[in-house]
PDB file of N, CA, C, O and CB in Angstrom:
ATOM      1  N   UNK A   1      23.464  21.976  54.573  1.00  0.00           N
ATOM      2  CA  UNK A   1      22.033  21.780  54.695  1.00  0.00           C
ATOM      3  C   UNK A   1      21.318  23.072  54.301  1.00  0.00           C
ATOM      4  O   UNK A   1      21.603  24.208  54.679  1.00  0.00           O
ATOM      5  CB  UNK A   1      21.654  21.350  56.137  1.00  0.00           C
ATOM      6  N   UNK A   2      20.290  22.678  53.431  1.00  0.00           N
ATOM      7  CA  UNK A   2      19.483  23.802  52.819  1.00  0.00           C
ATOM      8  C   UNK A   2      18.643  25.212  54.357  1.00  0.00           C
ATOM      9  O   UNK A   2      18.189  24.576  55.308  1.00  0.00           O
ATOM     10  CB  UNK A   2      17.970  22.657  51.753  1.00  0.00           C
ATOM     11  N   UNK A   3      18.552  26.185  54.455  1.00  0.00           N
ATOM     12  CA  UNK A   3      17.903  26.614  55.498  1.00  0.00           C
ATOM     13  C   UNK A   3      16.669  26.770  54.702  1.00  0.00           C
ATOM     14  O   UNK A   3      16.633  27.972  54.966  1.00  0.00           O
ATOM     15  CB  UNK A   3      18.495  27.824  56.272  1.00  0.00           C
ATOM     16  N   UNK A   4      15.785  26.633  54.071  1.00  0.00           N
ATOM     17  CA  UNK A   4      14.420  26.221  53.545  1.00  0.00           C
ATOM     18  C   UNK A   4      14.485  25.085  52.650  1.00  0.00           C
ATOM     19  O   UNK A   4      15.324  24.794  51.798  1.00  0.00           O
ATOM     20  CB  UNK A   4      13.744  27.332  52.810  1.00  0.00           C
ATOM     21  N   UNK A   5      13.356  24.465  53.045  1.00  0.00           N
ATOM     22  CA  UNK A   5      12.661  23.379  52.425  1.00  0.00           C
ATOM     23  C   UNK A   5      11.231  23.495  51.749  1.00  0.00           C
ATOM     24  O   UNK A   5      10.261  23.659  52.489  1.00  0.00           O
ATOM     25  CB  UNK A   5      12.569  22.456  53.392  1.00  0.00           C
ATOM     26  N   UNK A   6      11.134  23.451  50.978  1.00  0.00           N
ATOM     27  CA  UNK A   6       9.599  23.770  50.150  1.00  0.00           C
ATOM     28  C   UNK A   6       9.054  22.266  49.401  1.00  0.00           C
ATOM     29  O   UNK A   6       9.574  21.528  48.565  1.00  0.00           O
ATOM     30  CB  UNK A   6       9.888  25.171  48.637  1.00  0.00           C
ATOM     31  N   UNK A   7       7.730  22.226  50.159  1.00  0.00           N
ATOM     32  CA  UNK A   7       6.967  20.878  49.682  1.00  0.00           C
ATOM     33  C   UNK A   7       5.692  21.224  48.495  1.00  0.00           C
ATOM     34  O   UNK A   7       4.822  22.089  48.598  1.00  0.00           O
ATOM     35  CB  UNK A   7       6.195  20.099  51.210  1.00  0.00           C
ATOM     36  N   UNK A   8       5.908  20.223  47.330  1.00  0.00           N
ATOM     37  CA  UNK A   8       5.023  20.353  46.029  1.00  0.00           C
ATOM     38  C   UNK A   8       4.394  19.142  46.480  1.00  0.00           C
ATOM     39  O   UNK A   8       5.082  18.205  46.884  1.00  0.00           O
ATOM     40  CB  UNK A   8       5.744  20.373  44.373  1.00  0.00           C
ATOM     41  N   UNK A   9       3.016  19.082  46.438  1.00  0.00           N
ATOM     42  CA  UNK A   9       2.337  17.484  46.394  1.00  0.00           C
ATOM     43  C   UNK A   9       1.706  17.844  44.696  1.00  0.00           C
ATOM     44  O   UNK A   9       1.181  18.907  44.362  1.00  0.00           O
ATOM     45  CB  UNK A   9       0.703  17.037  48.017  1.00  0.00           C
ATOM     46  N   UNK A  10       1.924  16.704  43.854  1.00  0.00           N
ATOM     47  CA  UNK A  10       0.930  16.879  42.964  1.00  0.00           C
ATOM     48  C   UNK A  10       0.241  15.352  42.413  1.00  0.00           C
ATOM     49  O   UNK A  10       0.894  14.395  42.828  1.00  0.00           O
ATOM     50  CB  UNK A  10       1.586  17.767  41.800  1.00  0.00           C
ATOM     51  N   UNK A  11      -0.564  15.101  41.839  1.00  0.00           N
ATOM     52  CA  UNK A  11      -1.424  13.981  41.088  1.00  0.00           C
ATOM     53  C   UNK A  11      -1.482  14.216  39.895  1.00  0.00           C
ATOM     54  O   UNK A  11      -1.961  15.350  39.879  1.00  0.00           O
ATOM     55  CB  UNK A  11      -2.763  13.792  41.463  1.00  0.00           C
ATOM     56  N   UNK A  12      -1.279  13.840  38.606  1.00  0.00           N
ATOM     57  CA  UNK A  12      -1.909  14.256  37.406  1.00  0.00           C
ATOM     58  C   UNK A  12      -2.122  15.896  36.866  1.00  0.00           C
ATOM     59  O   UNK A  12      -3.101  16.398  36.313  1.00  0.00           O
ATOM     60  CB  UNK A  12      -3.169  13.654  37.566  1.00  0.00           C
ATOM     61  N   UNK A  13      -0.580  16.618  37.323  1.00  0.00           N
ATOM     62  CA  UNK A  13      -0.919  18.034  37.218  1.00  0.00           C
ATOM     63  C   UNK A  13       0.452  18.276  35.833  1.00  0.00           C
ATOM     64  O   UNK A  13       1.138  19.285  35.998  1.00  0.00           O
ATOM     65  CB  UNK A  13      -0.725  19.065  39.087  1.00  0.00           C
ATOM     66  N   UNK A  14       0.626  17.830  35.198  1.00  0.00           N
ATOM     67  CA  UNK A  14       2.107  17.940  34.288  1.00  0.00           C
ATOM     68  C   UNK A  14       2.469  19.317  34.212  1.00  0.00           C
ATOM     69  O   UNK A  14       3.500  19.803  34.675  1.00  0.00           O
ATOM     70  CB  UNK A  14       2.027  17.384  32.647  1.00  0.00           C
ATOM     71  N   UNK A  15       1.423  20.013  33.506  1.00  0.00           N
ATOM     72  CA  UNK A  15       1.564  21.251  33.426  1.00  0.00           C
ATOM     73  C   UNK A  15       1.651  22.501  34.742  1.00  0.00           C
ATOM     74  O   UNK A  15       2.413  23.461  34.853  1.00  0.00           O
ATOM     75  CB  UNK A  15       0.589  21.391  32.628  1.00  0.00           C
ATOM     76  N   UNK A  16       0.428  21.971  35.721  1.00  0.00           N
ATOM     77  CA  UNK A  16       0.607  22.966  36.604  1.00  0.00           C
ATOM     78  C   UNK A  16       1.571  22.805  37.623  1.00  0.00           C
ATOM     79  O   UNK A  16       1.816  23.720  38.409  1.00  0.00           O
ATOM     80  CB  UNK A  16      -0.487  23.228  37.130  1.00  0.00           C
ATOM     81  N   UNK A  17       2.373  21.250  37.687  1.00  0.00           N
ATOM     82  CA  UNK A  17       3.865  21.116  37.904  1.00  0.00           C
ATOM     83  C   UNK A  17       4.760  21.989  37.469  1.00  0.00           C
ATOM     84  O   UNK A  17       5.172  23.057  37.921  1.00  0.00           O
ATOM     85  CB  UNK A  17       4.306  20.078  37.434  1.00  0.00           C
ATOM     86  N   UNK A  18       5.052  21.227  36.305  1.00  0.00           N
ATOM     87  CA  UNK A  18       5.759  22.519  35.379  1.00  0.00           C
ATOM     88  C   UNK A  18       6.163  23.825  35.573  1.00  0.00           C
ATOM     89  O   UNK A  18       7.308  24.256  35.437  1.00  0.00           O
ATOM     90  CB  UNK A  18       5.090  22.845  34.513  1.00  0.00           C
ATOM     91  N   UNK A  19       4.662  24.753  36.067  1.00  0.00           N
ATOM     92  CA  UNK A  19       4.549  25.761  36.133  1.00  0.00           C
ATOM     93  C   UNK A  19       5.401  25.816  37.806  1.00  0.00           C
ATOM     94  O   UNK A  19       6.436  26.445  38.028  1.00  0.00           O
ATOM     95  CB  UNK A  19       3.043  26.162  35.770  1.00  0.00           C
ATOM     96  N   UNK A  20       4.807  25.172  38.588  1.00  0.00           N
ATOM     97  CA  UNK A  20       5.091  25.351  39.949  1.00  0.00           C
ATOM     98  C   UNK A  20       6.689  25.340  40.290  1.00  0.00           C
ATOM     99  O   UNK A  20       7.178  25.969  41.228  1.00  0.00           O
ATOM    100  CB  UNK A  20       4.343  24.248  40.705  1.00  0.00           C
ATOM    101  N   UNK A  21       7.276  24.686  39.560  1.00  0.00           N
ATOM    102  CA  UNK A  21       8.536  24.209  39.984  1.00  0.00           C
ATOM    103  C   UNK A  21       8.930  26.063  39.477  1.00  0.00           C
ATOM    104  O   UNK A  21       8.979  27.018  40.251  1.00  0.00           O
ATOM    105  CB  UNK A  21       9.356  22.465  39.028  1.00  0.00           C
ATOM    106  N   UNK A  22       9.128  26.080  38.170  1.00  0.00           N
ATOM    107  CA  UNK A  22      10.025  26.756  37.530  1.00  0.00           C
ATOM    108  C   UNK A  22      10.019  28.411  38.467  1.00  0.00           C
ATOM    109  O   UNK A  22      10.922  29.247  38.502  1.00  0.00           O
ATOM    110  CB  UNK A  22       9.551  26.734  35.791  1.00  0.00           C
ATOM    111  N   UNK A  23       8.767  28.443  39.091  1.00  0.00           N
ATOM    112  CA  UNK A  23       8.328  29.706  39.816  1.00  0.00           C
ATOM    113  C   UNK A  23       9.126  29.565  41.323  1.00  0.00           C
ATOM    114  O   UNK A  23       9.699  30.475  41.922  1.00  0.00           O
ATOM    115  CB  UNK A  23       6.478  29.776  39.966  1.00  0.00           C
ATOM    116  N   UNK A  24       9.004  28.348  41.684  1.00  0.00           N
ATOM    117  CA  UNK A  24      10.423  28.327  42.897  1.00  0.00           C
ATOM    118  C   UNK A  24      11.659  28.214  42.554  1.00  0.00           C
ATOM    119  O   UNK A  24      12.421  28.970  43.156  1.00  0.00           O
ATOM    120  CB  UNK A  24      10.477  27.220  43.850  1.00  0.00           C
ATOM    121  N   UNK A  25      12.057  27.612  41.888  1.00  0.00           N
ATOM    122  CA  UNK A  25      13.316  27.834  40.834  1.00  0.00           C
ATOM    123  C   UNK A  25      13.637  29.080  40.538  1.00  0.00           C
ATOM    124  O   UNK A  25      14.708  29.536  40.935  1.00  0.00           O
ATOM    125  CB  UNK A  25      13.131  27.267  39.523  1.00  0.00           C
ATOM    126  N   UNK A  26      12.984  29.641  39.981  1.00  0.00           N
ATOM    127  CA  UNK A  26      13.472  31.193  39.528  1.00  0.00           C
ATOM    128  C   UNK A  26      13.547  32.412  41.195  1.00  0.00           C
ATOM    129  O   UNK A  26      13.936  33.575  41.294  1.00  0.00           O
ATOM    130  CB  UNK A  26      11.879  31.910  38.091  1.00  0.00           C
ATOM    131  N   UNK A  27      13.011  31.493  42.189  1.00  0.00           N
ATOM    132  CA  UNK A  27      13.669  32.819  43.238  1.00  0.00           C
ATOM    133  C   UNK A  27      14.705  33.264  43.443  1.00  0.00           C
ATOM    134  O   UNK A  27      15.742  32.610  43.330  1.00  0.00           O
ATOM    135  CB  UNK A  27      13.595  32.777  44.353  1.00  0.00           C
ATOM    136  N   UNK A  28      14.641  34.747  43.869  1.00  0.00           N
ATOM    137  CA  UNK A  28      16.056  35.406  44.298  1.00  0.00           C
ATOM    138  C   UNK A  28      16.622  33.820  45.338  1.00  0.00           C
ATOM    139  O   UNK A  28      17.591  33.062  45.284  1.00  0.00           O
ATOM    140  CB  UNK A  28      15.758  37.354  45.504  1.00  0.00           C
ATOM    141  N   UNK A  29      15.456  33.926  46.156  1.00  0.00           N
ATOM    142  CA  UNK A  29      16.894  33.175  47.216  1.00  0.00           C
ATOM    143  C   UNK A  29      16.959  31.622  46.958  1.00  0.00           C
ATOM    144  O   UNK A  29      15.886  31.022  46.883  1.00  0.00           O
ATOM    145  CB  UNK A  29      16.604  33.332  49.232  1.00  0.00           C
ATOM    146  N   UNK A  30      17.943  31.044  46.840  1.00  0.00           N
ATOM    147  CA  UNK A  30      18.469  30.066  46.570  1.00  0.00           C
ATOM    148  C   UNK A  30      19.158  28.533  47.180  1.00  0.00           C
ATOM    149  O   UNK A  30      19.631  27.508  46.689  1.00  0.00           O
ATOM    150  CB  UNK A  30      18.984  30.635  46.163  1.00  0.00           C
ATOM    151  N   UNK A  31      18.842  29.177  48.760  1.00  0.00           N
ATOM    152  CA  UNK A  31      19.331  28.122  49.764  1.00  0.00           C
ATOM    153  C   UNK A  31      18.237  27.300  50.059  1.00  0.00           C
ATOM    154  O   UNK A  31      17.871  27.250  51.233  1.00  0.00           O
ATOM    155  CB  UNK A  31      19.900  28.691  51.082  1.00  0.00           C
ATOM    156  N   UNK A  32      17.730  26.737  49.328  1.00  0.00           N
ATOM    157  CA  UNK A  32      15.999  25.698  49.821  1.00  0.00           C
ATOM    158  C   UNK A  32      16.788  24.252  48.540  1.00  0.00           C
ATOM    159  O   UNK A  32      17.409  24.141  47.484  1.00  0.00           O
ATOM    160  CB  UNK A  32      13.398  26.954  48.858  1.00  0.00           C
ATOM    161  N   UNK A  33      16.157  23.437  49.658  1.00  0.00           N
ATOM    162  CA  UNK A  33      15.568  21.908  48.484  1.00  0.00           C
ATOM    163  C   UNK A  33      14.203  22.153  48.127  1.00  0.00           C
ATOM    164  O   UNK A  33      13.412  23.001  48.542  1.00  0.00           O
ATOM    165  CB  UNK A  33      15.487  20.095  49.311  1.00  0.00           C
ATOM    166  N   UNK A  34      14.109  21.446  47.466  1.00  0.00           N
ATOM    167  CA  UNK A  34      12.409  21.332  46.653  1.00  0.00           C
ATOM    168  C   UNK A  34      11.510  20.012  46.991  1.00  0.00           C
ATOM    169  O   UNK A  34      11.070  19.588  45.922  1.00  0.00           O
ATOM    170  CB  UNK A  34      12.576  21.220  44.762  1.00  0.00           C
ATOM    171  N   UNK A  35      11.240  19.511  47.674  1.00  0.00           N
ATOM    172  CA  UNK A  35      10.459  18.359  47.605  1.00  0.00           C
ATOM    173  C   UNK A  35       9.206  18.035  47.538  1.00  0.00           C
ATOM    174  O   UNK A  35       8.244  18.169  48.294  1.00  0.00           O
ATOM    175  CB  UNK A  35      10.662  17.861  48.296  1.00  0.00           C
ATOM    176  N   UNK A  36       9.443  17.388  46.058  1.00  0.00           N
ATOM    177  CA  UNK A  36       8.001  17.355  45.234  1.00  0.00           C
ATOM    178  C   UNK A  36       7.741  15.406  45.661  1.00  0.00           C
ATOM    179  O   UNK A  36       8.466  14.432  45.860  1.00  0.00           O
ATOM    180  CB  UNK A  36       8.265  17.906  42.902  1.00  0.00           C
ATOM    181  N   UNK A  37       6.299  15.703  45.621  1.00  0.00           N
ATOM    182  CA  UNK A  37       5.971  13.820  45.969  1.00  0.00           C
ATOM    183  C   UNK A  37       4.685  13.737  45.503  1.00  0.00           C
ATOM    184  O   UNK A  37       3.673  14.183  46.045  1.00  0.00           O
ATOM    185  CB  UNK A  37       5.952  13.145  47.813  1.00  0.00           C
ATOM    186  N   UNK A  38       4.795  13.050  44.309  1.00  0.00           N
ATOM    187  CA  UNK A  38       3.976  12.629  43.442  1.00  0.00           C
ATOM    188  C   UNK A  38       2.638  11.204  43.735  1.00  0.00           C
ATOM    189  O   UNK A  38       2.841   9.991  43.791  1.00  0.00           O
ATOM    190  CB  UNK A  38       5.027  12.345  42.440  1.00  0.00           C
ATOM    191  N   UNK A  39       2.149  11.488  43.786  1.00  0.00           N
ATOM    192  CA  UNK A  39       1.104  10.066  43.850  1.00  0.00           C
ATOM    193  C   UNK A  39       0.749   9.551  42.703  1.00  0.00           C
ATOM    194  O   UNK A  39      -0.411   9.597  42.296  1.00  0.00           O
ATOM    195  CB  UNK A  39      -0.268  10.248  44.487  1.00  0.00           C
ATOM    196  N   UNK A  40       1.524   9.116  42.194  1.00  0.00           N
ATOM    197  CA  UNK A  40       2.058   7.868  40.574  1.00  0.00           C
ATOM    198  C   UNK A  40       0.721   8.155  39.841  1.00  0.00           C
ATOM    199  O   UNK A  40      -0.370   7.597  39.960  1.00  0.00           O
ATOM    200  CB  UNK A  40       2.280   5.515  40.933  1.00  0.00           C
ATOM    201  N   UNK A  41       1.270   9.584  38.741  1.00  0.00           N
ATOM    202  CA  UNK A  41       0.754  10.313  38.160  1.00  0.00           C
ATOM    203  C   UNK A  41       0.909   9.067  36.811  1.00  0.00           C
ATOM    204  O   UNK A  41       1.655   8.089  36.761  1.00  0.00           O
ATOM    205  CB  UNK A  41       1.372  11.860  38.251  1.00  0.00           C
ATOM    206  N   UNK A  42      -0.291   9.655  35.628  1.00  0.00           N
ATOM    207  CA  UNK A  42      -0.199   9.085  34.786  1.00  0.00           C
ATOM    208  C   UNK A  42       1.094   9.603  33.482  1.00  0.00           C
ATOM    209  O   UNK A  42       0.891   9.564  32.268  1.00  0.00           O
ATOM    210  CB  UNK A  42      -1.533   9.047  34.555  1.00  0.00           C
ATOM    211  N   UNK A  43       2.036   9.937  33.974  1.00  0.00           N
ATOM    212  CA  UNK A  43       2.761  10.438  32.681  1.00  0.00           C
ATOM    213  C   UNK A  43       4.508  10.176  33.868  1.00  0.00           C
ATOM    214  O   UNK A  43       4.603   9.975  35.079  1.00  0.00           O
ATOM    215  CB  UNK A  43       2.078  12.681  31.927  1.00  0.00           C
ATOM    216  N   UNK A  44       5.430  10.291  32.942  1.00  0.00           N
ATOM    217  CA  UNK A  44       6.713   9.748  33.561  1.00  0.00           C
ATOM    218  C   UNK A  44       7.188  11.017  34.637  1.00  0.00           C
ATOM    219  O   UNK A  44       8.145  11.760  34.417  1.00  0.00           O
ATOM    220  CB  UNK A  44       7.983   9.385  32.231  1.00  0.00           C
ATOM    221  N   UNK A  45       6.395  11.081  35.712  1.00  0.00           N
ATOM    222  CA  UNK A  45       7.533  11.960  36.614  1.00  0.00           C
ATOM    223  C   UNK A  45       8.826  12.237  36.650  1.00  0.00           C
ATOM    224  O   UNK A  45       9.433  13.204  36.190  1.00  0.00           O
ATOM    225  CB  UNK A  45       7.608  11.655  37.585  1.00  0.00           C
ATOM    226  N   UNK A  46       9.250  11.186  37.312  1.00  0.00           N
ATOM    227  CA  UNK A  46      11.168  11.348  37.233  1.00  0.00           C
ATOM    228  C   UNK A  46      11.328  11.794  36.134  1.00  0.00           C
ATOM    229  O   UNK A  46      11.742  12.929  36.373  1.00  0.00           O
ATOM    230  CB  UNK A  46      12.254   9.977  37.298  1.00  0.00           C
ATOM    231  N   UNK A  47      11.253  11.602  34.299  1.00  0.00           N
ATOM    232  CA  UNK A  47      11.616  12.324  33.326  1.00  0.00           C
ATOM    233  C   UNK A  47      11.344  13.576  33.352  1.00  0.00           C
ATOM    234  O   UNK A  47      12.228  14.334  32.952  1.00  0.00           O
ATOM    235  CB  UNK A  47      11.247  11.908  32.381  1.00  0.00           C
ATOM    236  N   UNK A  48       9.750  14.289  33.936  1.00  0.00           N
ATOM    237  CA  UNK A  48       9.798  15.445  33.945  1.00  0.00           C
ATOM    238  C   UNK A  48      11.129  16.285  34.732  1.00  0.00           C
ATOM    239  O   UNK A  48      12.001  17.059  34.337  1.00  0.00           O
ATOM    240  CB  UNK A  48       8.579  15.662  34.397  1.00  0.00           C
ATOM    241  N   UNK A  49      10.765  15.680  36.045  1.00  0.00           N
ATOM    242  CA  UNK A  49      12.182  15.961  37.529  1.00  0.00           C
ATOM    243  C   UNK A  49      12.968  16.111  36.565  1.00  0.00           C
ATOM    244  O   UNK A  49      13.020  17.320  36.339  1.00  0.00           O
ATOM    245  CB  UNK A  49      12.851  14.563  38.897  1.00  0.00           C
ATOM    246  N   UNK A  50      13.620  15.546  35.858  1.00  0.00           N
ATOM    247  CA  UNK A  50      14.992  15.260  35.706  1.00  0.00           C
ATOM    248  C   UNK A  50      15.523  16.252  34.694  1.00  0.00           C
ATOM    249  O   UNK A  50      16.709  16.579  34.700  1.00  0.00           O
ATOM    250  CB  UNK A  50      15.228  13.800  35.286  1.00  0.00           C
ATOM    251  N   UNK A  51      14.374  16.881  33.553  1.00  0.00           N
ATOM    252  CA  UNK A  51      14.594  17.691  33.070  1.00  0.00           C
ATOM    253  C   UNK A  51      14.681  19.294  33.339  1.00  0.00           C
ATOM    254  O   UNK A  51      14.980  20.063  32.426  1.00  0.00           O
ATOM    255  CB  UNK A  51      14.094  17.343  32.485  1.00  0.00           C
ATOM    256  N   UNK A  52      14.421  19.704  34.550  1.00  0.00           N
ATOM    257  CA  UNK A  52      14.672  20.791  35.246  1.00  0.00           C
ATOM    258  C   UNK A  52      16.395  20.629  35.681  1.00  0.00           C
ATOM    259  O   UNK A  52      16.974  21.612  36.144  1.00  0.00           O
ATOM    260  CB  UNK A  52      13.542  20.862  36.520  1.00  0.00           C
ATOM    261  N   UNK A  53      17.011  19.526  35.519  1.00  0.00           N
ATOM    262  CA  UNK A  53      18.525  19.414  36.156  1.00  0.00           C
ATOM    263  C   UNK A  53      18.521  20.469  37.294  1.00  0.00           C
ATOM    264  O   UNK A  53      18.846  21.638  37.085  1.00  0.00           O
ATOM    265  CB  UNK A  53      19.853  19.784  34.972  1.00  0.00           C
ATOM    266  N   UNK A  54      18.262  20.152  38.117  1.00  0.00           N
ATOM    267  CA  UNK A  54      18.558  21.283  39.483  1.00  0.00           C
ATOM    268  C   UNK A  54      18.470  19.887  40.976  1.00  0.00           C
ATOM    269  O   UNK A  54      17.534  19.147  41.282  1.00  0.00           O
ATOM    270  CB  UNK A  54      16.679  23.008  39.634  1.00  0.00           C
ATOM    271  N   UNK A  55      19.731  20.011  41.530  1.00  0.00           N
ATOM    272  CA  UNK A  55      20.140  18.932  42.536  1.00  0.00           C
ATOM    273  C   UNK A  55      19.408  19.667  43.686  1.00  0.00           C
ATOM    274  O   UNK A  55      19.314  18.998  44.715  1.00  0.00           O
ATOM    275  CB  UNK A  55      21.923  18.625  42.771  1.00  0.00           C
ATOM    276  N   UNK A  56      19.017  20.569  43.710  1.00  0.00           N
ATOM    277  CA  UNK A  56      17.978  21.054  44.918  1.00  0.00           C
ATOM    278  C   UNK A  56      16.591  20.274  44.834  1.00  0.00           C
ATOM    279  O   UNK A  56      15.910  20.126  45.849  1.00  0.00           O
ATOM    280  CB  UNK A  56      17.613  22.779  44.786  1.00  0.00           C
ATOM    281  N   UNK A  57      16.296  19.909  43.917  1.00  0.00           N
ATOM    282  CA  UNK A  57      15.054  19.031  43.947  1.00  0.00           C
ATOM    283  C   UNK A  57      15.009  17.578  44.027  1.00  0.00           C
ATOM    284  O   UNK A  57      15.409  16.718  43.243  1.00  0.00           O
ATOM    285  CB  UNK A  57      14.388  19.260  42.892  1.00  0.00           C
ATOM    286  N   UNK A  58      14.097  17.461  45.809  1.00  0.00           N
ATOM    287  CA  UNK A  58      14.071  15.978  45.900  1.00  0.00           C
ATOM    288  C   UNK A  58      12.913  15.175  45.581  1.00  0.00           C
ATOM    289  O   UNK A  58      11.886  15.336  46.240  1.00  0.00           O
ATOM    290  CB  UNK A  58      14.365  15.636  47.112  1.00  0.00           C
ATOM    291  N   UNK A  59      12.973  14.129  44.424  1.00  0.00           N
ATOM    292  CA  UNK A  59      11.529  13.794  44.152  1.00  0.00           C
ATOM    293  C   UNK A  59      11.403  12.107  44.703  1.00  0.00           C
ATOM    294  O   UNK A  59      12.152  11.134  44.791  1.00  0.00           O
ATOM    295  CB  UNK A  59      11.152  14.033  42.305  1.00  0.00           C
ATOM    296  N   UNK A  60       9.993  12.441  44.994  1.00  0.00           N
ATOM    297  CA  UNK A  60       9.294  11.097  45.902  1.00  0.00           C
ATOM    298  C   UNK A  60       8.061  10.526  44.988  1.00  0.00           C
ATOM    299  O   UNK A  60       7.193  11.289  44.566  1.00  0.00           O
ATOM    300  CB  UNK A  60       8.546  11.667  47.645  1.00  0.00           C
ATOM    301  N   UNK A  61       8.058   9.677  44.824  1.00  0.00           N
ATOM    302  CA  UNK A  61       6.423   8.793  44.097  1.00  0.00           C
ATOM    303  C   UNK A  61       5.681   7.801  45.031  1.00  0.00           C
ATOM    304  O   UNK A  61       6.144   6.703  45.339  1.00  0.00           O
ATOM    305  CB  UNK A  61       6.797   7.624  42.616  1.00  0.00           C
ATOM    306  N   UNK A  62       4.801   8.158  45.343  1.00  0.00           N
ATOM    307  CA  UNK A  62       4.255   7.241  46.241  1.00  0.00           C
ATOM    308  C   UNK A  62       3.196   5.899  45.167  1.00  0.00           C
ATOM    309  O   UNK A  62       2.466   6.292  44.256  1.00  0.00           O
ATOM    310  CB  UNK A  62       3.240   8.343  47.470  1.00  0.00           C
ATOM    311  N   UNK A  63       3.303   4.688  45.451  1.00  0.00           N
ATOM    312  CA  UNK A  63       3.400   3.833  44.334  1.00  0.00           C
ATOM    313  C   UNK A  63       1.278   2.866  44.863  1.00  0.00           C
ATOM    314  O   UNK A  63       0.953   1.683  44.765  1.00  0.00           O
ATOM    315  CB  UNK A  63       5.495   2.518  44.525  1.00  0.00           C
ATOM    316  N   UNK A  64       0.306   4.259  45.421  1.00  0.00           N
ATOM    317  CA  UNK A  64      -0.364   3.847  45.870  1.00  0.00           C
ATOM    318  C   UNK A  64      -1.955   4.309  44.615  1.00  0.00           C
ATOM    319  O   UNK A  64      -3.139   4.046  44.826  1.00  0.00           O
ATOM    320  CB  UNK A  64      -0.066   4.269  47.367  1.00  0.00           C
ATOM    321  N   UNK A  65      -1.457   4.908  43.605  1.00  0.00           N
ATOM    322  CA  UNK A  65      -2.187   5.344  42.706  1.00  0.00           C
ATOM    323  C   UNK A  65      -3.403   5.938  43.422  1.00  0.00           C
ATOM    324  O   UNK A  65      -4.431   5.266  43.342  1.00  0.00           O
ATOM    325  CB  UNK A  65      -2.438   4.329  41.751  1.00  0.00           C
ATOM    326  N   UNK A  66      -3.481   7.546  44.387  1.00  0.00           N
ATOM    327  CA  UNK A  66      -4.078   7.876  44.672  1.00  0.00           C
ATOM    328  C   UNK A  66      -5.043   7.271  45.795  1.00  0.00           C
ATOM    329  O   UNK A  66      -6.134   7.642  46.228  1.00  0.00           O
ATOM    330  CB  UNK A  66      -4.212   8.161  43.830  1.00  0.00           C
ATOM    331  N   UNK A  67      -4.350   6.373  46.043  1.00  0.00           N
ATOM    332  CA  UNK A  67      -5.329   5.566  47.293  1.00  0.00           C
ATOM    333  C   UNK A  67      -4.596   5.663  48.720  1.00  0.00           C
ATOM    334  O   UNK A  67      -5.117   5.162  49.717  1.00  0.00           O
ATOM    335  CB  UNK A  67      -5.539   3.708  46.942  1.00  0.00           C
TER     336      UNK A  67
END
């Protein structure tokens, strides 16, 4: 079990996703999951997720389109 957990909420942010992940990703310390939870952004989440390949990141979509 990870001893940190770090939460991303984003909506319609691709880029400032992007940015966010790779900046927790790149820390020295390395024992955290990532859990990002999306509110069913207009562009393919999971493809973004998936292209970081890192099993520390858990991704969630909430299927309520901002409501």
């Amino acid at each position: 079990m990870p001893k940190v957990s770090a939460i991303v909420t984003t909506y319609n942010r691709k880029e400032s996703l992007t940015e966010t992940v790779n900046a927790i990703l790149n820390q020295t310390f390395a024992d955290f999951e990532l859990i990002i939870v999306d509110n069913y952004s207009n562009y393919d989440f999971f493809e973004l997720i998936d292209s970081f390949n890192d099993n520390r990141i858990k991704a969630y979509q909430n299927q309520n389109n901002g409501v």
